[in-house]
C-alpha positions in Angstrom: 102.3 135.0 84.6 99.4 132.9 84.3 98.3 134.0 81.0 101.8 134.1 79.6 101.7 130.2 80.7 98.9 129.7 78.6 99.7 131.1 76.0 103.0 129.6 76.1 101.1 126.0 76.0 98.6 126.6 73.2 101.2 127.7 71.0 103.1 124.9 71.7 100.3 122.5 71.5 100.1 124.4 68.3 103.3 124.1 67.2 103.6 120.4 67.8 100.5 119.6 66.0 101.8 121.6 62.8 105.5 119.7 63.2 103.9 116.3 63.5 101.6 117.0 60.6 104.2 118.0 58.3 106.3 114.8 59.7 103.1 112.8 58.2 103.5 114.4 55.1 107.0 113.7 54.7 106.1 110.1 55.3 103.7 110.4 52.6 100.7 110.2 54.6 98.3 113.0 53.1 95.8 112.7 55.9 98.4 115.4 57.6 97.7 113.9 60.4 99.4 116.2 63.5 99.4 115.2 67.6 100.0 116.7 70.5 100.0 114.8 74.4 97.8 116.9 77.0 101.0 116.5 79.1 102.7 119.0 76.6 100.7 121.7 77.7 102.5 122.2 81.2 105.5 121.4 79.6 105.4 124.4 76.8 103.6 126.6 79.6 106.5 126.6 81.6 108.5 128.6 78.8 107.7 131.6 80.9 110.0 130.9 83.0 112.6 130.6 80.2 111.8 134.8 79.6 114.5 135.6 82.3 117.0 133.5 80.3 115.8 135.6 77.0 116.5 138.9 78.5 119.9 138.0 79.8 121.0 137.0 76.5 119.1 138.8 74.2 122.3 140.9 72.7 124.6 137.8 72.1 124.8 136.6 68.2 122.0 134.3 67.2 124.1 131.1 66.8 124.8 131.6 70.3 121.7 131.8 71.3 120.5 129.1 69.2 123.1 126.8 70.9 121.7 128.4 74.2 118.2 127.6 73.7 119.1 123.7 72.2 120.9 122.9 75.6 117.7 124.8 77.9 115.3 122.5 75.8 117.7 118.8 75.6 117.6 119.6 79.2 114.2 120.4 79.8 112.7 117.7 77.8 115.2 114.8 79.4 114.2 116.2 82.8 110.3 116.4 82.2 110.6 112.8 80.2 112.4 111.5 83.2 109.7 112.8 85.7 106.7 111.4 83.7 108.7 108.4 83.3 108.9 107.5 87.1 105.6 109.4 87.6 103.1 107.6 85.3 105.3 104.7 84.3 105.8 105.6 80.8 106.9 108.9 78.9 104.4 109.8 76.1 107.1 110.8 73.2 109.6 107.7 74.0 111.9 108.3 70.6 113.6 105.1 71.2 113.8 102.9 68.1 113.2 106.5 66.0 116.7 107.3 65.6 120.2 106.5 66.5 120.3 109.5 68.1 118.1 108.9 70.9 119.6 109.1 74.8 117.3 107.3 77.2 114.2 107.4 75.0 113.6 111.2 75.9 115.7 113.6 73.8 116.5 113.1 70.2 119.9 114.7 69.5 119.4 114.6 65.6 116.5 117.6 66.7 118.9 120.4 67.1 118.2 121.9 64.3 114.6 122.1 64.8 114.8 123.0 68.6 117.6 125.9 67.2 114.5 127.5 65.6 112.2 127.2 68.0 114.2 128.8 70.9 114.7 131.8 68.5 110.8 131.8 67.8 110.3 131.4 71.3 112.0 135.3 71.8 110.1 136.8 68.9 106.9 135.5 70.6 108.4 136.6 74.1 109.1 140.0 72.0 105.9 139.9 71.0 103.9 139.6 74.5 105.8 142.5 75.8 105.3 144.6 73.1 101.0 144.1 73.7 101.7 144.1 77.1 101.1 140.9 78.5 102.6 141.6 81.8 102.5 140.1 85.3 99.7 141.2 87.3 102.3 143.2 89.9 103.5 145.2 86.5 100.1 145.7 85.2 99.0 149.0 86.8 102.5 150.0 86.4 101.8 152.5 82.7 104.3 154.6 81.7 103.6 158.3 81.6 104.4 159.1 77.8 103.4 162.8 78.4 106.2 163.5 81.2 109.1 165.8 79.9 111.6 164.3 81.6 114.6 166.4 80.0 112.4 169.5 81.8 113.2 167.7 85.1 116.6 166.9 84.4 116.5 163.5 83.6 118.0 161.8 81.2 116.0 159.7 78.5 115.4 156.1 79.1 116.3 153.3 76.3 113.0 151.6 77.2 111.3 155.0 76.5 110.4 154.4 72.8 109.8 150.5 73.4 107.2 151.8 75.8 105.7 154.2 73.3 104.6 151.1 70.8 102.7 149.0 73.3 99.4 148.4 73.4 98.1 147.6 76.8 95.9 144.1 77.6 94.8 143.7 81.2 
């Protein structure tokens, strides 16, 4: 879990810095300049957590869980701007005055669109740690015998089975 956190956080750190560059661009700044707050990184860690959610809705039709992952995020970024708020006094990314679409200084609303993409990014990159295998230290020893016939034995065939057959294992 721990390196799925930090993984989680450096690409968002990463992620942020790109969107905020290109934000500086668009304002005609070529310096390209891009920023990130060290309080993001606990913030985009905790996307791990959010994996559950993922696998629970993985088969509903993107625009659903688009809409899904826009709510999770709204949510999660009023709550942890509220917490830093009454924690350190302030809350680093305080949109207020940025838009008219600001509630409480903490969310921008006008962001769907862009919080739409990230959410399905966020499962390709979830995709994308299981398929190296990234797991959980409890999972880790946990390999899959690819050489067992289980048809032999009179068992049926697993859907996981050829998902398990791609991975490349990382411990």
């Amino acid at each position: 879990m721990m390196k799925r956190f930090i993984i989680y956080g450096f690409v968002g750190w990463i992620f942020e810095i790109v969107f905020t560059g290109t934000g500086s661009l668009l304002r005609g700044s070529l310096s390209l300049t891009g920023y990130t707050y060290l309080w993001m990184f606990p913030i985009y860690g905790m996307a791990v957590l959010l994996e559950p959610v993922h696998n629970r809705i993985r088969l509903a039709p993107w625009p659903i869980r688009g809409v899904i992952w826009v709510s999770l995020i709204f949510f999660i970024e009023y709550i942890s701007g509220w917490l830093l708020s009454n924690g350190i006094g302030f809350c680093p990314w305080d949109y207020s005055g940025f838009s008219p679409y600001v509630v409480d200084g903490f969310i921008r609303l006008d962001f769907f669109p862009f919080w739409f993409i990230a959410g399905l990014l966020f499962e390709n990159i979830h995709d994308f740690l299981d398929s190296i295998s990234i797991r959980y230290p409890s999972t880790a020893l946990l390999k899959p015998d690819l050489d067992y016939d289980m048809e032999k034995h009179g068992q049926k065939r697993s859907l996981e089975e050829p998902r398990l057959k791609k991975r490349k294992v990382i411990d």
